[in-house]
N, C-alpha and C positions, 0 to 999 in steps of 0.2 A: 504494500500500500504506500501512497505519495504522505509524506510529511502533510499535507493539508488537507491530506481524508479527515473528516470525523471519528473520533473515534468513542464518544459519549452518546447516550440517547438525546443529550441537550443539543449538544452540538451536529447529530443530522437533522435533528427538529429544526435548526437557526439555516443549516444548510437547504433543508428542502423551502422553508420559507421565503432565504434568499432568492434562490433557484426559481420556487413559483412567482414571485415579486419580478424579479428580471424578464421572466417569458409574459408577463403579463403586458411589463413594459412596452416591449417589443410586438404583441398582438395590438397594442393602441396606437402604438406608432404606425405598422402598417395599414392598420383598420383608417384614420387619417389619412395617411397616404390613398388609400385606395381609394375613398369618397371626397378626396381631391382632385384625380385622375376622371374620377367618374364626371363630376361636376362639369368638368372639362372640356370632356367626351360630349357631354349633353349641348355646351354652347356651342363646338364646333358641330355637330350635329345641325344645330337650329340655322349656323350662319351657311351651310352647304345647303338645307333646306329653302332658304333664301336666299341667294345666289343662282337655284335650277328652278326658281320661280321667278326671278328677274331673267334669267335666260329664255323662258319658256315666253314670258311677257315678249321681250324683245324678239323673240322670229315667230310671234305670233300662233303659238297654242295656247290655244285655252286650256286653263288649269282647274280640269273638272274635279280631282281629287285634290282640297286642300288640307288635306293631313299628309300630305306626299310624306 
């Protein structure tokens, strides 16, 4: 075993606490990140959506589906 195993019931109790505190950490920081990207994703989304509606206007179809 490494010098910094636990080696008390105290000290993997502190150890598994750290340990789940840490991965916790890390699930919010992604979970942020990822409804950051998404956000994103949604305005570029809305600005392609209107962009192929201004297109559509401009050589003249009619944009019978406006939920395109």
């Amino acid at each position: 075993m490494a010098d910094t195993d636990p080696r008390t019931p105290q000290e993997l109790s502190d150890f598994a606490d750290d340990l789940l505190q840490k991965l916790q950490e890390k699930f919010e920081t992604l979970t942020n990140q990822l409804t950051l990207r998404m956000e994103e994703m949604g305005t570029s989304i809305e600005d392609l959506q209107k962009d192929v509606t201004d297109l559509m206007v401009q050589a003249g179809i009619e944009n019978n589906n406006r939920n395109l």
